[in-house]
TORVEXRO-344939 format. One record per residue (C-alpha): residue number from 1; y, x, z; residue in one letter. Coordinates in steps of 0.25 Angstrom, whole numbers, plus 2048, in hexadecimal, padded with zeros to 3 digits. Each point is the difference from the previous one (the first is absolute). Layout:
<resi=NUM | y=Y | x=X | z=Z | resn=A>
...
% end
This chain:
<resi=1 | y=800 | x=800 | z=800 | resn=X>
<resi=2 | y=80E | x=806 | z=7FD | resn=X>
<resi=3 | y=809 | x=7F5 | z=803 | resn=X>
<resi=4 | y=808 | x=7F2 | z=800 | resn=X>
<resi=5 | y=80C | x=7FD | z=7FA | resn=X>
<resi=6 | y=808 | x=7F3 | z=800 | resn=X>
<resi=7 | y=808 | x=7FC | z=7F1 | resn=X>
<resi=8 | y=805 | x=7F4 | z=7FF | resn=X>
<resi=9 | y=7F5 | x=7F6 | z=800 | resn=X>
<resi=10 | y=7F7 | x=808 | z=800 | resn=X>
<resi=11 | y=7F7 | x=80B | z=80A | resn=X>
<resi=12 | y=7FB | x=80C | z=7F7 | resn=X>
<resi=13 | y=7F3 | x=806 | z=808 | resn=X>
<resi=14 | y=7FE | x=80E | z=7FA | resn=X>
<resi=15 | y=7F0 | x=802 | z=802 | resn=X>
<resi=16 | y=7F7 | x=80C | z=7FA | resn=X>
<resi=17 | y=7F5 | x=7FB | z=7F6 | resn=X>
<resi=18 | y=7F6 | x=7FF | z=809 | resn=X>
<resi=19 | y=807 | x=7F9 | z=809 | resn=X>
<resi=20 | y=803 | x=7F5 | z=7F6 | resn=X>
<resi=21 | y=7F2 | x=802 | z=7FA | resn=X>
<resi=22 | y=7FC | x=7FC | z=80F | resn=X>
<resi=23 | y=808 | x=7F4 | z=803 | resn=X>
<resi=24 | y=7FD | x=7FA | z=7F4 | resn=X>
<resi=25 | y=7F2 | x=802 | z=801 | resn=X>
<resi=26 | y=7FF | x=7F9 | z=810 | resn=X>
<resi=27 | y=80A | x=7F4 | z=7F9 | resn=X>
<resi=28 | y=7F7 | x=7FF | z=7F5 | resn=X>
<resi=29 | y=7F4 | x=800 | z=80B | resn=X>
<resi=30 | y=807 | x=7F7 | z=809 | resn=X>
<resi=31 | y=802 | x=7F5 | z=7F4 | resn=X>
<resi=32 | y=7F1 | x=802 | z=7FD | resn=X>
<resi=33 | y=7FE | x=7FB | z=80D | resn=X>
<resi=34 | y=807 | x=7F3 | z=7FF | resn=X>
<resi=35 | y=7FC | x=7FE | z=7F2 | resn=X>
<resi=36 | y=7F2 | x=7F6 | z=7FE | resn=X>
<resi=37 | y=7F2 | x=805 | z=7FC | resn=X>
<resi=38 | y=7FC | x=7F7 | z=7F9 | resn=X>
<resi=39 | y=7FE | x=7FB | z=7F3 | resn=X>
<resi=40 | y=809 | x=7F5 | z=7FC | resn=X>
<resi=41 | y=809 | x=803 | z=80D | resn=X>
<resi=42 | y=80F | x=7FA | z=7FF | resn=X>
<resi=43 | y=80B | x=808 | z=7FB | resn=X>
<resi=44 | y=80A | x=804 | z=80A | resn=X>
<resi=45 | y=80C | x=7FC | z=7F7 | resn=X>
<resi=46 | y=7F9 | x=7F3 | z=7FD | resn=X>
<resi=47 | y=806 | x=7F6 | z=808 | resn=X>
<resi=48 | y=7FB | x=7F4 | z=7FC | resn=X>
<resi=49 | y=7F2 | x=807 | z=800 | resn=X>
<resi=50 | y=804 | x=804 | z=80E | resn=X>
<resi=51 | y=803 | x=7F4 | z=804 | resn=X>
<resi=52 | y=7F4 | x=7FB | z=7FC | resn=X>
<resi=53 | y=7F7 | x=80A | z=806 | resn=X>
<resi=54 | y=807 | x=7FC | z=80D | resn=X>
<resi=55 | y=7FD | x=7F3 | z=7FE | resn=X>
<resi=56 | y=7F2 | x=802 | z=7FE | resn=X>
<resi=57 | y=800 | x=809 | z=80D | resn=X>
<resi=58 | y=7FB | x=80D | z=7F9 | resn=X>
<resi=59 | y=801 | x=80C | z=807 | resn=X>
<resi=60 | y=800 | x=80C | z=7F8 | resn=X>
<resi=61 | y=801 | x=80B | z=808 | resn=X>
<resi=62 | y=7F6 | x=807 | z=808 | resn=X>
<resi=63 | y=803 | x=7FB | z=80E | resn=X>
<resi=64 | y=7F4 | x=80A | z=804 | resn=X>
<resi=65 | y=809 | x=80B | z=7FD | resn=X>
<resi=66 | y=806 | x=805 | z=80E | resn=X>
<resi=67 | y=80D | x=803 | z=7F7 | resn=X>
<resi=68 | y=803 | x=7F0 | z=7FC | resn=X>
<resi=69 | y=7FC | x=7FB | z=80D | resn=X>
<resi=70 | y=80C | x=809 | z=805 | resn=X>
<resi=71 | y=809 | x=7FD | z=7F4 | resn=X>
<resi=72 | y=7FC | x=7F1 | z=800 | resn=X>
<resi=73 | y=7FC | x=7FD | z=810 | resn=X>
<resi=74 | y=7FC | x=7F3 | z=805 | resn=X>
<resi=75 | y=80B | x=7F7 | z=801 | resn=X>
<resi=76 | y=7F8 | x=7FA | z=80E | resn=X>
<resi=77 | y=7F6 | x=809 | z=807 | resn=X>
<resi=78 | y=7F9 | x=7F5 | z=806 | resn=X>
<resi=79 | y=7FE | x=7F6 | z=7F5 | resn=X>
<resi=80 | y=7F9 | x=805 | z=7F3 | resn=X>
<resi=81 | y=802 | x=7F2 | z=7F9 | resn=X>
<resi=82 | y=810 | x=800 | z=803 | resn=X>
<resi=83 | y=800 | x=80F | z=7FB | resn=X>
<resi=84 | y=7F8 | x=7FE | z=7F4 | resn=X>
<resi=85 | y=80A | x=7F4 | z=7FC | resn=X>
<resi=86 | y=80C | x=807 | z=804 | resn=X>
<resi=87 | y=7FB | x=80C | z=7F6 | resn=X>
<resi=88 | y=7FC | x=7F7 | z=7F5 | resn=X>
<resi=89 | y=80F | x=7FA | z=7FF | resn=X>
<resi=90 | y=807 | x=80E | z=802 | resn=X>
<resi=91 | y=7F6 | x=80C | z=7FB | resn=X>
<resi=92 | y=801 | x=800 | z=7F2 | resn=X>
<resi=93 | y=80F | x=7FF | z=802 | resn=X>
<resi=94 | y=801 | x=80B | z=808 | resn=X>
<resi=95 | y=7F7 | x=808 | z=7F8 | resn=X>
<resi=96 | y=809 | x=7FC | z=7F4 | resn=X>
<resi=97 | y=80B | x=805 | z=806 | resn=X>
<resi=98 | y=7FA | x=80D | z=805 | resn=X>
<resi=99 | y=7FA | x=803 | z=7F1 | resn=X>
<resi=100 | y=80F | x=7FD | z=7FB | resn=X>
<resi=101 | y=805 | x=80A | z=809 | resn=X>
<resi=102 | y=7F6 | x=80A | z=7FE | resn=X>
<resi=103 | y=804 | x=7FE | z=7F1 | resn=X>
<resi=104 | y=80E | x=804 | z=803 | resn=X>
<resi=105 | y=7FD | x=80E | z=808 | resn=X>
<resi=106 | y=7F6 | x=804 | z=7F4 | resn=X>
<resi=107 | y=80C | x=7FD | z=7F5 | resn=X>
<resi=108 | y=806 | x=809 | z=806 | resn=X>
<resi=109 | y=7F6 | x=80B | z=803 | resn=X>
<resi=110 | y=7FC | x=7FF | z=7F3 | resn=X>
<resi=111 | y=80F | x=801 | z=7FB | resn=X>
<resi=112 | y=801 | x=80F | z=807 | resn=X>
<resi=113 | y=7F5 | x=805 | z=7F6 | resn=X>
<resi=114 | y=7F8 | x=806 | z=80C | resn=X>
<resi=115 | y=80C | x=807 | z=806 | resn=X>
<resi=116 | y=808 | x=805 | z=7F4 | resn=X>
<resi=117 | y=80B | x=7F6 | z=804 | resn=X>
<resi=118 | y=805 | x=7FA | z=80E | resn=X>
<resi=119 | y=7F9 | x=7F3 | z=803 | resn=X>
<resi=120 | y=80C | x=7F4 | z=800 | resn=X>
<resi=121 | y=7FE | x=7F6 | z=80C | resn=X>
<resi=122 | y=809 | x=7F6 | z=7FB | resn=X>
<resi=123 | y=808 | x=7FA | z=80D | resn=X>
<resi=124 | y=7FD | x=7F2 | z=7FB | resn=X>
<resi=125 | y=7EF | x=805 | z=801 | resn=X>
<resi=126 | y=804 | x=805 | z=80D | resn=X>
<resi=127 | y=7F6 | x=7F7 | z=806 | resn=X>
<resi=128 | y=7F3 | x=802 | z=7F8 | resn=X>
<resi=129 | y=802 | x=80D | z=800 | resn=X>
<resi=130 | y=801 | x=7FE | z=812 | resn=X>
<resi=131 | y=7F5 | x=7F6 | z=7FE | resn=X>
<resi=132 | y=7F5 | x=807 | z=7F7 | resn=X>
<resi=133 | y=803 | x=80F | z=808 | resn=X>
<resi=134 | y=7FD | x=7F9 | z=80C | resn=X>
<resi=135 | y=7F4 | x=7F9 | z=7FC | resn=X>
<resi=136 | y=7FB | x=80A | z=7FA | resn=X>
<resi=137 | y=802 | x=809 | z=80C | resn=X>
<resi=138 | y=7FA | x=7F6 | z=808 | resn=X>
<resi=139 | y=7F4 | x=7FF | z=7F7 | resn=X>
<resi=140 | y=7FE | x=810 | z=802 | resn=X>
<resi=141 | y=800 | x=7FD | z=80F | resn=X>
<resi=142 | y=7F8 | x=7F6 | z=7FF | resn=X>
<resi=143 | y=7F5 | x=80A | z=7FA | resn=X>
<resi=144 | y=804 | x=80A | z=80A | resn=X>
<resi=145 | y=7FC | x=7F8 | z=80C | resn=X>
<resi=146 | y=80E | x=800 | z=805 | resn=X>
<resi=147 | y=802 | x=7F4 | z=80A | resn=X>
<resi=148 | y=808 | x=809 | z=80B | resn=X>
<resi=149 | y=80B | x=80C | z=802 | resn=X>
<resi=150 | y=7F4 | x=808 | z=805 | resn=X>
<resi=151 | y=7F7 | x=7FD | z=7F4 | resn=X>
<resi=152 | y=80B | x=807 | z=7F7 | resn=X>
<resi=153 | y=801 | x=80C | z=80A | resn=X>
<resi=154 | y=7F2 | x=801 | z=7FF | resn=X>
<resi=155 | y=801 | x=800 | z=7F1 | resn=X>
<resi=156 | y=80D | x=80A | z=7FF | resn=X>
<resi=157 | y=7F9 | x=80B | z=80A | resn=X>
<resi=158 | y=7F1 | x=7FF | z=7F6 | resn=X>
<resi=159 | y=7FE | x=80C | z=7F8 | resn=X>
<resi=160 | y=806 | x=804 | z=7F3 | resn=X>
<resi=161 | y=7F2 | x=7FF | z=7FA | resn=X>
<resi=162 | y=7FC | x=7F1 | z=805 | resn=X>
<resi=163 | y=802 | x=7F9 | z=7F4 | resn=X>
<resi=164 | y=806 | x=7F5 | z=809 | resn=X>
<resi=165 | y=80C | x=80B | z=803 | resn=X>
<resi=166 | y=805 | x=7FF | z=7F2 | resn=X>
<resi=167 | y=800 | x=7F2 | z=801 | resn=X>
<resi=168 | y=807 | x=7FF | z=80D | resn=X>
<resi=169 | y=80A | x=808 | z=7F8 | resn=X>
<resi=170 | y=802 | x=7F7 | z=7F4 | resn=X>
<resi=171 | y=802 | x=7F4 | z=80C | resn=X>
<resi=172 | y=80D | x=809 | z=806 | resn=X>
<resi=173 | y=804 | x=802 | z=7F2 | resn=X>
<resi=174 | y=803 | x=7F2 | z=7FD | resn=X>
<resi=175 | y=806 | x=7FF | z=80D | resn=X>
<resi=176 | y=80A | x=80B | z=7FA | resn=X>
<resi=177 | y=801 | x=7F8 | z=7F5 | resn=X>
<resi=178 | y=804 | x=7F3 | z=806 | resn=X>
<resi=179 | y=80A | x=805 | z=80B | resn=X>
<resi=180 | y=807 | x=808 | z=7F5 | resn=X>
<resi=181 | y=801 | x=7F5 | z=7F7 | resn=X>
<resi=182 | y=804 | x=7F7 | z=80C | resn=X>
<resi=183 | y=80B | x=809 | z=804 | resn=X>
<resi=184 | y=806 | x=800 | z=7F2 | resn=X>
<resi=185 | y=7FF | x=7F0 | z=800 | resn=X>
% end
C-alpha cells in the first residue's frame, strides 16, 4: 500500500499489483459465496425473478456455510419458523444488494489494471465499498475462528510459516483499507 489521496469526489488508493491482484481476488471469492449453485438459480439483477424466487420461498445460499450464517444470521434465535420466514422476505434482497456492491469494488479494481493506476473510490460508492470490505473481512474472520479480541491475539502471535498467519494478515490489511478509506470520507 502506498497511499490515499482525496480529489474531488473522488478517493485515489494507490496499491501495488499484488495488492490489487489480492483484493479483487477475495471480492470475486466473496461474490461466489453469495451467488446460487444451481442450475436455473435466479439472477441477481432479475427482480421480477427475485421477487418470485421470494415468493416461492427458495433459499439459494448455502446456509450450512459458517460464512452465510454470520452474513445472513437468524432474524430469532429461538423460533426457526419465524427466522426461515423473515429470511424468505428479506434474503434475496440482501444478497442483491450485497452482489451489486461487490459489482461496484470490482469496477473499479479492474479499472486500475492490477495496480498500474490508482483505484478510484467514487464518494457516491462510498458505501459499497464500507460494505463489501467489511463483509469481506468479516468472512475472513469467520474462516479464521475469530469470535473474540483473544482469538485474534492468538492468531497475530502464530508463526510466519502457519498458513493461517498470512491470512491473519490479509484480515489486518482490510482493516487498513477500510480505516483509510473512512478517514478520507
Amino acid at each position: 500500500m502506498r497511499d490515499f489521496k482525496r480529489s474531488g469526489p473522488t478517493i485515489l488508493m494507490k496499491l501495488t499489483d499484488y495488492e490489487a491482484t489480492l483484493l479483487e481476488s477475495l471480492v470475486e471469492q466473496f461474490a461466489g459465496l453469495l451467488e446460487a449453485d444451481e442450475e436455473g438459480a435466479v439472477p441477481f439483477d432479475d427482480p421480477f425473478a427475485r421477487w418470485q424466487a421470494e415468493l416461492d420461498g427458495e433459499d439459494v445460499l448455502d446456509r450450512s456455510d459458517p460464512v452465510i450464517q454470520r452474513l445472513f444470521p437468524d432474524a430469532y434465535a429461538s423460533d426457526p419458523e419465524a427466522s426461515g420466514e423473515f429470511r424468505r422476505l428479506t434474503q434475496a434482497r440482501q444478497r442483491t444488494e450485497r452482489l451489486g456492491q461487490t459489482e461496484v469494488v470490482l469496477s473499479a479494481l479492474r479499472d486500475c489494471d492490477a495496480g498500474k493506476h490508482p483505484v478510484q473510490v467514487r464518494v457516491i460508492e462510498f458505501d459499497a465499498w464500507l460494505k463489501t470490505l467489511t463483509a469481506v473481512r468479516l468472512s475472513l474472520a469467520v474462516r479464521l475462528g475469530i469470535e473474540t479480541a483473544d482469538d485474534a491475539e492468538e492468531l497475530d502471535a502464530l508463526p510466519e510459516d502457519d498458513p493461517r498467519s498470512y491470512i491473519y494478515r490479509v484480515y489486518e490489511w482490510i482493516a487498513y483499507l477500510t480505516e483509510n478509506l473512512l478517514g478520507l470520507q
